[in-house]
N, C-alpha and C positions, 0 to 999 in steps of 0.2 A: 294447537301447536302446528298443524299441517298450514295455519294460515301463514304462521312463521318462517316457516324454512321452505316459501316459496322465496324465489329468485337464487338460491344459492345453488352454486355447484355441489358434487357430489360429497366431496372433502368438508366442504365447510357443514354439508347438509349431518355429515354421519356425523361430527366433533359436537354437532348441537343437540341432536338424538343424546349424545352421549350425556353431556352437560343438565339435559332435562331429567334422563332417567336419576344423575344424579344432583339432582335440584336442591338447592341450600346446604351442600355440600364442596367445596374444593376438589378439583379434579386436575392432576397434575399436567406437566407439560410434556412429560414424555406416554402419558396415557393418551391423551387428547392428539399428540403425534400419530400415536398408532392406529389409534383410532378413523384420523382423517384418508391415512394415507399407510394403508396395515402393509407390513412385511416391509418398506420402501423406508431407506434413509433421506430424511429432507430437511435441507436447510431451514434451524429454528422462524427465522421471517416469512416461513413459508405458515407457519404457524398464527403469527402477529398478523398478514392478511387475511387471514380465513375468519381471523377472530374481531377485524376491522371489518366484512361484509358482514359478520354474524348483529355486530354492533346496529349495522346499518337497519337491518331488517327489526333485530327488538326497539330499534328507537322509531319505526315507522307504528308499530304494532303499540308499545306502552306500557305491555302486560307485566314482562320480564326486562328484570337489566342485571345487565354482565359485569359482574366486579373481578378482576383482578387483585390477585392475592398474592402479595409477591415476594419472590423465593418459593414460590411452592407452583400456582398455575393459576386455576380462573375460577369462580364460583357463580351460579345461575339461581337468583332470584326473581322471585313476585315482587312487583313495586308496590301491590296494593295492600301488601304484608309488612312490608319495610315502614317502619316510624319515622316522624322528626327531618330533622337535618340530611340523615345518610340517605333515607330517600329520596329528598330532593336531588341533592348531589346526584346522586345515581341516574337518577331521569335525566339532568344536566347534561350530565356527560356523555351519555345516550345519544341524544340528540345533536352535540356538537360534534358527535365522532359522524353522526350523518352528513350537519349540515358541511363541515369541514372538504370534504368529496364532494358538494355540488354545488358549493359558489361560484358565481362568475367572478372573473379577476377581479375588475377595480372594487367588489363590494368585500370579499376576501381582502384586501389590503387594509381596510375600515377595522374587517369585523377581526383579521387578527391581533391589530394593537389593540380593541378591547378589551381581549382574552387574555393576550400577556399580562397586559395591566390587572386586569383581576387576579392572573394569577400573582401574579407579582406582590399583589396587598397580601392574598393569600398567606404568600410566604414571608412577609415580613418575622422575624424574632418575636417580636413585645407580645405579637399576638398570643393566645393560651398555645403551648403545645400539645400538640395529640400524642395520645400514646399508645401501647400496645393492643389491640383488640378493636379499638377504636375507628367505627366502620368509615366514619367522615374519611380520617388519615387516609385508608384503602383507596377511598372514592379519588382524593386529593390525588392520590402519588398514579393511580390510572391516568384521570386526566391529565398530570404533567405528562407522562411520559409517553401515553400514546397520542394526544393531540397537540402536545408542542413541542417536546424535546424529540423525537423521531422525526417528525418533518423540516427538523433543521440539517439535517445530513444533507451537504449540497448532492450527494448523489441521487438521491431521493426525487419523481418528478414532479418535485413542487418548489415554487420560488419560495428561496429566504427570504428575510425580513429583519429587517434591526431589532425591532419588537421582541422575536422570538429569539433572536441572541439575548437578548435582556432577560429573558426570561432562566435562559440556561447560567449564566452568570448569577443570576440571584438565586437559583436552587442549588447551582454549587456552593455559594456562600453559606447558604440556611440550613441546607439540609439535614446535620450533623445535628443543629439542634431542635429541628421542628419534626426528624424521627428518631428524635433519641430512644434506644430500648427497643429499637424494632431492627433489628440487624437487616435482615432479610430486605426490608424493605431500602434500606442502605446501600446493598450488595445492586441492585438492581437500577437503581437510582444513580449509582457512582458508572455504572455498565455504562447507561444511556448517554451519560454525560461525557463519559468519555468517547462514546462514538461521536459523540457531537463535534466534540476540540479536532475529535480526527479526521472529521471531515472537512473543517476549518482549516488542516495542516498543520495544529498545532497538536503534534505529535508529546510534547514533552509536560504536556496540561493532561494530554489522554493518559499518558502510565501514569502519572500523577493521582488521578479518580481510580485508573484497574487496581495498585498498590492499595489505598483505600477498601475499594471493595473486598482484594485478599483478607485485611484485617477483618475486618467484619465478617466476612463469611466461614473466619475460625473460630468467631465465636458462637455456630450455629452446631446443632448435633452432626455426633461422626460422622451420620449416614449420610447426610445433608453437607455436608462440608467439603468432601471429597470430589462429589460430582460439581459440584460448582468451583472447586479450586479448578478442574479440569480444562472448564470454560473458559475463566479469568486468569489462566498462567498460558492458553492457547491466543486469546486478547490479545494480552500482555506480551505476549513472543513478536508478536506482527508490530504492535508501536511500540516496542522498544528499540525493532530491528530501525522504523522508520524514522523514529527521534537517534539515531547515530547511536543509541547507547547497547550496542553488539557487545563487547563483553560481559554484559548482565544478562542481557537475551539469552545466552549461549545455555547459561545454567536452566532459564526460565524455560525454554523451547523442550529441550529436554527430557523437564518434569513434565509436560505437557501430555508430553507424545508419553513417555513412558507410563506415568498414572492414568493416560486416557485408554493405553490399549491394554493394563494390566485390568481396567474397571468395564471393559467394554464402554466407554461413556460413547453415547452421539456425537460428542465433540469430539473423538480421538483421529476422526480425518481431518477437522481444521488445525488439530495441533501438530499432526505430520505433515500437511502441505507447508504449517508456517513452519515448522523447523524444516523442514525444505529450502524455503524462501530464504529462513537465515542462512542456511551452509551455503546458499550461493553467494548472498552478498560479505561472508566474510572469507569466499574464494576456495568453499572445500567443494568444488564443481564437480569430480567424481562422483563424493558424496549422495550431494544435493541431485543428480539424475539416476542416482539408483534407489534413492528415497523416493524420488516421483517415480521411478518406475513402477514400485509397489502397489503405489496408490493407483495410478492407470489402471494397472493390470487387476486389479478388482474388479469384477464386472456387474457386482447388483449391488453393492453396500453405500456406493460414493455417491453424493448428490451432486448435477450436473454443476454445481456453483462450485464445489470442491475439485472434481476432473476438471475444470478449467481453469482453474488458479493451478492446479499440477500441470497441467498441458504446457503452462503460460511460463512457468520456471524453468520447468525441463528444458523448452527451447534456449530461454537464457542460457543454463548450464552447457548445453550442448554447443553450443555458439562459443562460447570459452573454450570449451575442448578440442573445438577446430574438428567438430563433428558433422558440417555446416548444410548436405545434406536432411541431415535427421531433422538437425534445427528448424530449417525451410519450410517443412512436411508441418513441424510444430506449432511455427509461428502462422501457417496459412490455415491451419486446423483451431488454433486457437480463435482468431481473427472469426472463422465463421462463427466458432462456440458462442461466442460474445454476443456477434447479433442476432442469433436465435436465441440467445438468454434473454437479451437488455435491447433489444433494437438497436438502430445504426446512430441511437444519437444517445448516447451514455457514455459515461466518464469511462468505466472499464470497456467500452469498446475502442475510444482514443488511448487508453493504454495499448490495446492489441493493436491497434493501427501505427503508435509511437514506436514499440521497440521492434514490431515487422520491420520497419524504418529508419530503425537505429542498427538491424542485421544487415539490411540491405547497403544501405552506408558505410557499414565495415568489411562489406567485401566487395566494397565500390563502385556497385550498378548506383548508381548516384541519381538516373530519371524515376526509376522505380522508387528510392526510397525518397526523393520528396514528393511524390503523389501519396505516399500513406503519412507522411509527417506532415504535409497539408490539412489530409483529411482528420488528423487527428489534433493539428492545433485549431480546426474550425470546431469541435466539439468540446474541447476543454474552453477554447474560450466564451462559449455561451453556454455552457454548464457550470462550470467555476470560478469563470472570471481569470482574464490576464496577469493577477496578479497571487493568483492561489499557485505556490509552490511545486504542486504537479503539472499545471499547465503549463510549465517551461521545457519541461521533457523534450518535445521535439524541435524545439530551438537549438535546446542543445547540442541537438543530433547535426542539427543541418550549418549547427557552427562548424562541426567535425569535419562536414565536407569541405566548406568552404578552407578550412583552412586545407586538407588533402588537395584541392585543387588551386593553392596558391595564393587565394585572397582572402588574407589576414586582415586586411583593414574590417570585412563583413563580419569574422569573425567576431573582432573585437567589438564591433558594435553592437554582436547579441548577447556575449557573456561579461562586459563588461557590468552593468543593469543586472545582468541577473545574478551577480557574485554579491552586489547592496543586497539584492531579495533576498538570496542566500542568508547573506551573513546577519541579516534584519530578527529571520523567522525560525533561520535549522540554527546559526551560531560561526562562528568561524572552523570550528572544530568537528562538523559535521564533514562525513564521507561526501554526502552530495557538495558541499560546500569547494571540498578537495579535490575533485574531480574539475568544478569549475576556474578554480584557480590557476591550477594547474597547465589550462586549455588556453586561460585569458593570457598566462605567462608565455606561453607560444607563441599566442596570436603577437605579444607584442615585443619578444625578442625574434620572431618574423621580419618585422618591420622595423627593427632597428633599435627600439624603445631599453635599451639592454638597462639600463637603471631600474629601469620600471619593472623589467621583467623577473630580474636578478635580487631585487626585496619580495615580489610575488612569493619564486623560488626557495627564497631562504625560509621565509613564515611556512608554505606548507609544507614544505619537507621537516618544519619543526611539527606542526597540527595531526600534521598524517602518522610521527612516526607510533603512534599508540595500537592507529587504527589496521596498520599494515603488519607489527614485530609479529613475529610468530606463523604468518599468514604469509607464506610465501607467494602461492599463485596469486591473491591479491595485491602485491609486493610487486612483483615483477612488473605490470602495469605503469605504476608509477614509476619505478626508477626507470625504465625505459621511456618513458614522456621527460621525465626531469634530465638524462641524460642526450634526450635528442635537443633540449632547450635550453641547456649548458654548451651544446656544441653552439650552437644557433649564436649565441651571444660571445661565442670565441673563447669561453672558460674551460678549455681542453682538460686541465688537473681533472676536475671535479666533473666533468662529463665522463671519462674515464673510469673513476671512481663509480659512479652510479650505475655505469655502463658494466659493471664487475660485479657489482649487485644485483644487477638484473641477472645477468648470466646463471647467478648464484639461486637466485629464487626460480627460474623459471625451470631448471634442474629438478630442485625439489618439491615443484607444484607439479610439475606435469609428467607424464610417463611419456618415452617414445619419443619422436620428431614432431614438436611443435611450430608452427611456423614461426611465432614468437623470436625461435632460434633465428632462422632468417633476417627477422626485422631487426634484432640484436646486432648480427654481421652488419647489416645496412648503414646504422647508424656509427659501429666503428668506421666504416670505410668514411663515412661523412666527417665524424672526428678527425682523422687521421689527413683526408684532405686537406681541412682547414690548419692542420697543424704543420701543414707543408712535407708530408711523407709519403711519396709518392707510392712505393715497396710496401709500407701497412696498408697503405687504401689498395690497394691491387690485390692483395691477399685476402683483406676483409670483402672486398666485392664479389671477388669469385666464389667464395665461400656464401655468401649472400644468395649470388646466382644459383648454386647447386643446389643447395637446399630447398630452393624455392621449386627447382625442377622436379625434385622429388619429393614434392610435399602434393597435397592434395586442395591445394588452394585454388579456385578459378584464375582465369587471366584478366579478369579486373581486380584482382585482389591489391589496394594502393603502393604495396610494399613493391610489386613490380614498376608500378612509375616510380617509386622513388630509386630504384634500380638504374633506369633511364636515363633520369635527373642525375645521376651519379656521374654516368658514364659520358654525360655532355658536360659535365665541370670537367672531367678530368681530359679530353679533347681539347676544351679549351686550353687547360693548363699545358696542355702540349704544345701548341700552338703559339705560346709565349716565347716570343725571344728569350 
């Protein structure tokens, strides 16, 4: 064995000591955790590569192969002990999990539509199904899921393949009945599957398989059931938040955090950063940074993957709060995390680079934030492609400028495109969706388009109102966009109206002097212009003015040029015979 557990690091080296000593036995995932990496909380994937190099080494050697047993951990046998078919198998998959890591490209492009394809026969229906105990099934559901459903995660650094989407298509079709009676094996199989869709961005295909999995994993023993609902309601909290569907999250998140920290599970920090994630995005932003602060302020439990998904929300949250300081510290702190986690060229570092960029944009230094919205759409676009739903992120962003800085036509031409993608992949009724709508309706009661703008207008204010009732500080947001683009298009009533609602929400979201308040003044004064009352815009502006002096906003913060801009309409209006 000492020939064996040359080449590995220290981690993978102790997890295989462990696995020998207990040899044709199952050995759990959280033994094998501790074992690699004792006293230390680490991200499960940290697990799945130790156990990808352990692979590499018994398929160089022959002696021993590694079965995965799932729902439970990993099992270490002798191949020259193993009978029949599972043997084979085993050696198979051995070998492919080696060869898989040192293909060169174009032969890798060959040898993976082989593979799909066999698996794919594999899993045809007609074939006999496997059933419980049944070591082929183990060997089978290994090889899918760690040699072709894992490597389809565009995060992941290996190119996708059509082949391997085929592959994941057909094992979500079959699956149900080629492990029928194997729960476990389901529960794990529905996992991977749904990480897959959610890399794809098809968020509403991933709850779809986690919902699945929950069922299954209730029909496994107590003791067994509980720690993997932990998992799969922690999953589930994060793509439900990302498929729009927040009011089912809310309960799901919840369970998470609370059955993960009443069980101590390993999962109870992904389930509090995602419920984290959710209280931002459905606007309880106090919330959502004193929930991250918890987790920060841990100092040995949290695995670096987890502190920087809390780093990465806190900032959002703060940024809401008009904390923008803190945020700053967050978002430059984040941004390093990332590329000492994942290098400088991964999806979640063009996240940390997108919303740096989307801060920066919102409080107006406008050079700085497209050098990181650059940076981060040159990485999504050769990571996920132009047309994967996250890669639009910092288009978004630099619409926002454009339009702050007057030119709406630019605008329109990157949210226009992206409202089809939108409405193609998240639905019309998605939050991301609503935000875009909302942006394009500006860009193009801007420019005079007020028909166009004005049915925009009407539908999301119909879409949104689910996502915003109840949710003030979310709330506020909008109807101060809808009310600056009601005025825009000369619909005074109904700008007013919206403009009374923001008021209203941004009251009950926020504590204190928000600057919000300011932007609120701003936009009466602009109403009140266009409605030819000279006496409400001169009340509204100075009120604008003040607040802004006593706010803690920088002096690029946009609401000051639109201050500006105010005060050179109403100059001119002077100026009028």
């Amino acid at each position: 064995m000492r020939v064996l557990a040359s080449g590995l690091d220290q981690s993978a080296a102790a997890i295989l000591a462990l696995l020998r000593a207990r040899a044709g036995s199952c050995v759990g995932k959280d033994e094998l955790l501790q074992a690699g990496w004792p006293d230390r909380i680490v991200h499960e994937n940290s697990l799945a590569k130790a156990i990808g190099r352990i692979r590499q080494v018994l398929a160089d050697d022959g002696t021993f192969a590694l079965e995965a047993v799932y729902g439970h951990g990993y099992r270490l046998d002798r191949v020259k002990e193993a009978v029949g078919t599972s043997a084979t198998i085993s050696g198979a998959i051995a070998a492919r999990s080696h060869w898989w890591r040192t293909w060169t490209m174009p032969m890798a492009l060959v040898s993976i539509a082989a593979i799909a394809l066999a698996a794919v026969v594999l899993l045809t229906p007609d074939k006999p199904v496997a059933r419980a105990g049944n070591a082929e099934a183990d060997a089978l559901l290994a090889f899918l899921s760690e040699d072709l459903i894992l490597p389809t995660d565009p995060y992941a650094p290996v190119p996708t393949n059509p082949a391997l989407r085929d592959v994941v298509e057909r094992t979500a079709e079959s699956m149900d009945e080629r492990f029928a009676g194997q729960p476990g094996a389901l529960v794990a199989l529905n996992i991977l599957v749904a990480k897959a869709f959610s890399g794809w961005g098809e968020y509403d295909r991933a709850v779809n398989h986690l919902t699945s999995a929950r069922l299954h994993a209730q029909g496994l023993a107590d003791d067994e059931n509980a720690a993997r609902l932990v998992e799969i309601d922690a999953l589930a909290c994060q793509q439900m938040r990302l498929a729009g569907q927040t009011r089912g999250a809310e309960q799901t998140c919840n369970e998470a955090a609370r059955q993960g920290t009443r069980l101590a599970s390993p999962h109870r920090f992904m389930a509090l950063v995602n419920l984290g994630k959710l209280q931002f995005e459905v606007g309880r932003y106090a919330e959502a940074a004193a929930n991250l602060d918890r987790i920060l302020d841990n100092q040995s439990d949290v695995s670096p993957e987890i502190r920087a998904d809390a780093l990465w929300f806190r900032a959002l949250a703060l940024r809401k709060l008009a904390r923008f300081d803190e945020a700053e510290a967050d978002f430059a702190a984040h941004l390093a995390q990332r590329e000492a986690l994942h290098g400088k060229d991964h999806p979640l570092t063009a996240w940390a680079h997108s919303d740096y960029g989307d801060f920066l944009a919102y409080v107006g230094d406008y050079d700085r934030a497209r050098a990181e919205l650059a940076s981060a759409q040159t990485i999504f676009d050769r990571r996920l492609g132009a047309d994967h739903v996250e890669s639009r992120s910092p288009a978004y962003s630099l619409a926002l400028i454009h339009l702050n800085e007057g030119a709406a036509d630019k605008a329109e031409a990157i949210l226009a495109p992206m409202l089809t993608l939108y409405s193609a992949k998240l639905g019309r009724d998605h939050f991301w969706t609503a935000y875009v709508m909302t942006e394009l309706a500006m860009a193009q009661a801007m420019q005079g388009e007020a028909d166009a703008a004005r049915q925009l207008l009407r539908e999301v204010r119909a879409s949104a109102a689910n996502e915003i009732y109840g949710r003030p500080a979310k709330a506020a947001w909008f109807h101060l966009r809808w009310a600056r683009a009601m005025a825009e298009i000369g619909d005074e009533a109904t700008a007013r109206d919206e403009l009374r609602r923001a008021r209203r929400s941004i009251a009950k979201g926020f504590t204190g002097d928000h600057p919000w308040q300011a932007r609120a003044d701003c936009i009466a004064a602009r109403i009140e212009q266009r409605a030819g009352d000279p006496d409400a815009a001169r009340t509204a502006r100075a009120s604008c003015e003040a607040r802004l002096a006593a706010s803690n906003v920088p002096g690029t913060y946009p609401v000051h040029a639109d201050l500006v801009r105010l005060k050179v309409v109403r100059d001119m209006q002077m100026m009028r015979p």
